[in-house]
C-alpha positions as CSV (number, residue, x, y, z in Angstrom):
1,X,53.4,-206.9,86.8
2,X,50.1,-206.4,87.8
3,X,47.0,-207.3,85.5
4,X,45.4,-204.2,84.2
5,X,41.9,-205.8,85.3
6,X,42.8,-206.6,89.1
7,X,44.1,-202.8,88.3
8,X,41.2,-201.4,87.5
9,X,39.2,-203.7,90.0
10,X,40.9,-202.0,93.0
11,X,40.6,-199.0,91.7
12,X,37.0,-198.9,92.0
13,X,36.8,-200.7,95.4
14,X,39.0,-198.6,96.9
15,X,37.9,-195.1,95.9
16,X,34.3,-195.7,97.3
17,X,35.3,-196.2,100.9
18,X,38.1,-193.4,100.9
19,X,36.5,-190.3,99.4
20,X,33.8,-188.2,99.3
21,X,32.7,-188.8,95.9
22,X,32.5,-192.0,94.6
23,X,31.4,-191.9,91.1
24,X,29.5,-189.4,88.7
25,X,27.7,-190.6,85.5
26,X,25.6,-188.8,82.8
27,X,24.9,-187.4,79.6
28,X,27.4,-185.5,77.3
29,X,27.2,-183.2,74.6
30,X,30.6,-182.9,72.6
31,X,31.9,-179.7,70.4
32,X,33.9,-181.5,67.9
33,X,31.9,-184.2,66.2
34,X,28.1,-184.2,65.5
35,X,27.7,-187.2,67.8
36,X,25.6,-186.1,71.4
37,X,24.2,-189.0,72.5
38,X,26.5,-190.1,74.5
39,X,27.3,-191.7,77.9
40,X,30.6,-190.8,80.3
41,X,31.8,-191.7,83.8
42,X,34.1,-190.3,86.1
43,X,35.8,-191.2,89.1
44,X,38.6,-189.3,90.9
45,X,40.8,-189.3,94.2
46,X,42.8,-186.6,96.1
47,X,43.0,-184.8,92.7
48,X,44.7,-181.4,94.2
49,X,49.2,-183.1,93.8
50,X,51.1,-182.1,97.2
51,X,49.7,-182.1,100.4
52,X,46.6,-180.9,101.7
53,X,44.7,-180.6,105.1
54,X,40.9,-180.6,103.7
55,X,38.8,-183.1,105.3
56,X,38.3,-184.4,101.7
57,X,41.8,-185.9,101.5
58,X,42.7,-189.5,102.6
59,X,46.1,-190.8,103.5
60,X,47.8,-194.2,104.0
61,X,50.7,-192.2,106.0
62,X,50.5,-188.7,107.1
63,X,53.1,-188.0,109.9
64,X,54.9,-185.4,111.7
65,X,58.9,-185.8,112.4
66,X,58.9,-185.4,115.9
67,X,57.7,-181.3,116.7
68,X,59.4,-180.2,113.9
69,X,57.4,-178.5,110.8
70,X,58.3,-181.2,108.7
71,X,56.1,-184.2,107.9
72,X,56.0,-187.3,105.5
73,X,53.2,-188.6,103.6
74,X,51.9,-191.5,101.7
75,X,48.4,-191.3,99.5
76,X,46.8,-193.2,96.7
77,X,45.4,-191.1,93.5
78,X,42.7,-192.0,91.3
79,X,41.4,-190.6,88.2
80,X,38.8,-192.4,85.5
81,X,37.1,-190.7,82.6
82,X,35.5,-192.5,80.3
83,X,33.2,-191.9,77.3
84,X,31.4,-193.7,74.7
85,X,33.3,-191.4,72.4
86,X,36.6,-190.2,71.6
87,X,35.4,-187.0,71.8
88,X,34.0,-186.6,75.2
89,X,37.0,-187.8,77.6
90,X,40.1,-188.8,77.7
91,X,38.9,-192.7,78.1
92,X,42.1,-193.0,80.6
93,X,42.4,-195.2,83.9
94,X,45.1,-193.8,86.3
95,X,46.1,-194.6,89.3
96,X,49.1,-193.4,91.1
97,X,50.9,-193.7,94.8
98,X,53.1,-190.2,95.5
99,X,54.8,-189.8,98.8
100,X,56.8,-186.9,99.9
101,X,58.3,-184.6,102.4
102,X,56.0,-181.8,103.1
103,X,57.6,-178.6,105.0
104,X,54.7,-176.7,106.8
105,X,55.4,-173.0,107.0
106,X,55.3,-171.7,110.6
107,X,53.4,-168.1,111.6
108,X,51.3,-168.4,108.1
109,X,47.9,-167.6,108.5
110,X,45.3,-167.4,107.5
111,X,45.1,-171.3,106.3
112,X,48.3,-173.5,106.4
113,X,50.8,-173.1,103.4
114,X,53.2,-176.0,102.9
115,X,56.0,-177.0,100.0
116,X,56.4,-180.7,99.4
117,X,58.8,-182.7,97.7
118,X,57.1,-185.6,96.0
119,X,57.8,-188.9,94.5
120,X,55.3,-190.8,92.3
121,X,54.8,-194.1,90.4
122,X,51.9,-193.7,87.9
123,X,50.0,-196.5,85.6
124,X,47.9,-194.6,83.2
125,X,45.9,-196.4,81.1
126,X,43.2,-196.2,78.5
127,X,40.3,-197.7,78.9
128,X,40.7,-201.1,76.7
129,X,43.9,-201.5,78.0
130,X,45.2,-201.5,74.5
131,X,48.3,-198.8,75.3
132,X,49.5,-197.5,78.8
133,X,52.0,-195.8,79.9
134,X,54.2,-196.7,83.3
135,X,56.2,-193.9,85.1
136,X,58.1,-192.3,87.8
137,X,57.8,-188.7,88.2
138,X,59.4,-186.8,90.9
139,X,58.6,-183.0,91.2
140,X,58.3,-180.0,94.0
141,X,54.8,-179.0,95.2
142,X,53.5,-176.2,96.9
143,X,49.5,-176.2,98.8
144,X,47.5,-173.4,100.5
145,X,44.5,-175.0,102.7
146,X,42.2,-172.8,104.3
147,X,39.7,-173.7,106.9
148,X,37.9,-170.6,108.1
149,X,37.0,-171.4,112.1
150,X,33.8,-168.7,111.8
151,X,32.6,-170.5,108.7
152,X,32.3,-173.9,107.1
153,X,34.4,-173.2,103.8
154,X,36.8,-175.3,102.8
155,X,39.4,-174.3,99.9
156,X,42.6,-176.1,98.4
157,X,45.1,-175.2,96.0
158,X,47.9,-177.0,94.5
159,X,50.4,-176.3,91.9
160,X,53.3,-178.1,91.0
161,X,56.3,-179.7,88.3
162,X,57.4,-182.7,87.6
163,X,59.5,-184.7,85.4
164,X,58.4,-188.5,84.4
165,X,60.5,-191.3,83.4
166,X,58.8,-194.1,82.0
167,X,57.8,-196.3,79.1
168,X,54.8,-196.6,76.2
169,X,53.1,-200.0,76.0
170,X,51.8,-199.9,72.9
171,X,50.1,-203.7,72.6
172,X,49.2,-206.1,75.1
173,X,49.6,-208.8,72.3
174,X,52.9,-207.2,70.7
175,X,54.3,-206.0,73.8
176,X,55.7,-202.9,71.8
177,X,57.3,-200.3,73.6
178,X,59.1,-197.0,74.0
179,X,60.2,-194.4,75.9
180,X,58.4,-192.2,77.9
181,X,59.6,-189.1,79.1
182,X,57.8,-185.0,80.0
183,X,57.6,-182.6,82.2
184,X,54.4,-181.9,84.2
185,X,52.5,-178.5,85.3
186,X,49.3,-179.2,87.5
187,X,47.7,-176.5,89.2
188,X,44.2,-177.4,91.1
189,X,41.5,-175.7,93.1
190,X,38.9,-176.8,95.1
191,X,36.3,-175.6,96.8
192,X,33.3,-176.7,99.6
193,X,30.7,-174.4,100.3
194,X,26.9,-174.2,102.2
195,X,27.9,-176.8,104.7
196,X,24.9,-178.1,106.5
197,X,26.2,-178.6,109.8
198,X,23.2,-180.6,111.0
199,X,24.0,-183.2,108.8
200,X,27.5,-182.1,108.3
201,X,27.9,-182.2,104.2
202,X,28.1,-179.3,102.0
203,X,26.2,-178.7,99.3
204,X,28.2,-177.1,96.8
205,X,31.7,-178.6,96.2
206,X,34.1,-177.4,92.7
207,X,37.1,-178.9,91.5
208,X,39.5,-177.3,88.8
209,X,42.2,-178.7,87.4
210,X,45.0,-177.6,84.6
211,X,47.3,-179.7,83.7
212,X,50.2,-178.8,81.1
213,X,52.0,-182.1,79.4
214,X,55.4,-181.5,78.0
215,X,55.9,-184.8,76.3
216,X,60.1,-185.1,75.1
217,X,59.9,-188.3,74.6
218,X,57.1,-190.8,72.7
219,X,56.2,-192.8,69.9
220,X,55.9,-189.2,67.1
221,X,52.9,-191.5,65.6
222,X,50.7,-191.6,69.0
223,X,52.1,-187.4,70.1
224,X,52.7,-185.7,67.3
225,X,52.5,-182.4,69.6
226,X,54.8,-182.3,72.1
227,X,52.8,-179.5,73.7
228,X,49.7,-180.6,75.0
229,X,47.0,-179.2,78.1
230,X,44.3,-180.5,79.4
231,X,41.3,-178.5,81.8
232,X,38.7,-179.7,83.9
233,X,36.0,-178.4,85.7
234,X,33.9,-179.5,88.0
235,X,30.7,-178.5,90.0
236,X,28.6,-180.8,92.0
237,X,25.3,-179.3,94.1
238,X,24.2,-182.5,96.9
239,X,20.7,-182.4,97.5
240,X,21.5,-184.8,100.9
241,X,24.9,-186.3,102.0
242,X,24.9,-189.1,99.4
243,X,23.0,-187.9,96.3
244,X,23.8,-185.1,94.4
245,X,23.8,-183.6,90.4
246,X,26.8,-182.8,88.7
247,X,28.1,-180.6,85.5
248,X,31.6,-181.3,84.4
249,X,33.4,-179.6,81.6
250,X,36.8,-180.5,80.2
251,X,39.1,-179.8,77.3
252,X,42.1,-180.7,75.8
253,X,44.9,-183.5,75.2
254,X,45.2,-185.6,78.1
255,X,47.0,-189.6,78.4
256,X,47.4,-191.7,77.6
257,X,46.4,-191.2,73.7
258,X,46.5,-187.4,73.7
259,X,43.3,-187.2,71.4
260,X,41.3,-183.7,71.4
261,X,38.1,-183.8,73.2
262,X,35.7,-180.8,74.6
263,X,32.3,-181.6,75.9
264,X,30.4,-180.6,78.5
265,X,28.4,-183.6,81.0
266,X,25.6,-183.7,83.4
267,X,24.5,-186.3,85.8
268,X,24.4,-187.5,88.8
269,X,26.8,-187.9,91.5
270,X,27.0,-190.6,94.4
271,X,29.2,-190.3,97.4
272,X,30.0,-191.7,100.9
């Protein structure tokens, strides 16, 4: 098995070549304890599941079978959010490779709309490394991408299920475990607006994400609900191609400890 550190270590190589954004760091203020001091990082990758066409997304393999509308992809997926609290993020460290079949729908337009069915192996970790959980999840996912040719907007949107088989590790040291098993409801947006085509960036980019956890089966100690959702939003304004400010909200029971948090961030954000 691979160490959580070397994990985590190519996590944070990789995403900085291979998206836009890189990283965003700031200051939090929380709604559930008195605490709003705090600090909290972030770093995500191809966050919308399926398959998109934005020029946001990367790929190891993204192919077309022959000149049919069928196509097969590979991608990585990253997703960190950390806080010096409990309270402000999930304090989880995933990282994920889905592939799938992707059927493009022929005569659709505007935009391209496309169904996928998509496999996925998922490590999903929090941030000591104390617990993780180790999965395979396939589901059926559905993307509308929509590049205007008269303007410089770009818009994505993904919805999907899926169900995860998989296991808790519950100590490093112990090596406790159990099973893991749920069903999965993500549905993203995002959005890139005001490109400056001079420099060719935009200066306004948003990302939304819900995500609904049906967890049927866990440790009853770590999940007592069984229900759990978890939102995310995301605005960053660029003031030039690598530098921009960010406000982040998010809510909600997420993995790999399901704990409450609410807060809302602000910092900066660095990208490529």
């Amino acid at each position: 098995m691979i160490k959580p550190v070397a994990v985590l270590f190519i996590l944070v190589s990789y995403t900085g070549f291979c998206q836009d954004r890189i990283l965003s760091f700031g200051y939090s203020k929380n709604f559930i304890d008195k605490d709003s001091s705090n600090f909290a990082i972030q770093i995500d990758l191809n966050r919308i599941p399926g398959k998109t066409e934005s020029a946001g997304s990367f790929y190891v393999v993204n192919t077309i079978v022959g000149k049919t509308p069928f196509g097969f992809y590979l991608k990585p997926t990253a997703d960190i959010n950390i806080g010096s609290y409990t309270t402000l993020a999930p304090n989880n460290i995933s990282v994920g490779l889905p592939f799938g079949f992707s059927f493009d729908i022929p005569k659709f337009s505007p935009g391209l709309f496309s169904a996928s069915l998509e496999f996925s192996p998922d490590f999903v970790g929090e941030k000591t490394f104390s617990q993780y959980l180790c999965y395979f999840s396939p589901g059926v996912v559905v993307n509308y991408s929509l590049v205007p040719h008269t303007t410089a907007e770009i818009i994505d949107i993904g919805a999907g299920i899926y169900k995860s088989y998989g296991k808790r590790m519950q100590s490093t040291k112990t090596k406790t475990t159990n099973k893991y098993q749920k069903i999965t409801i993500p549905v993203a947006i995002g959005l890139s607006l005001f490109k400056n085509t001079a420099k060719n960036f935009h200066r306004l980019k948003f990302a939304g994400v819900y995500k609904y956890n049906h967890v049927q089966k866990d440790n009853t100690l770590i999940t007592p609900n069984v229900f759990n959702s978890y939102v995310l939003l995301k605005l960053d304004y660029y003031f030039i191609k690598n530098l921009g400010v960010n406000f982040t909200f998010n809510s909600g029971r997420e993995e790999p400890l399901f704990k409450r948090v609410k807060s809302l961030s602000f910092g900066i954000t660095l990208a490529r």
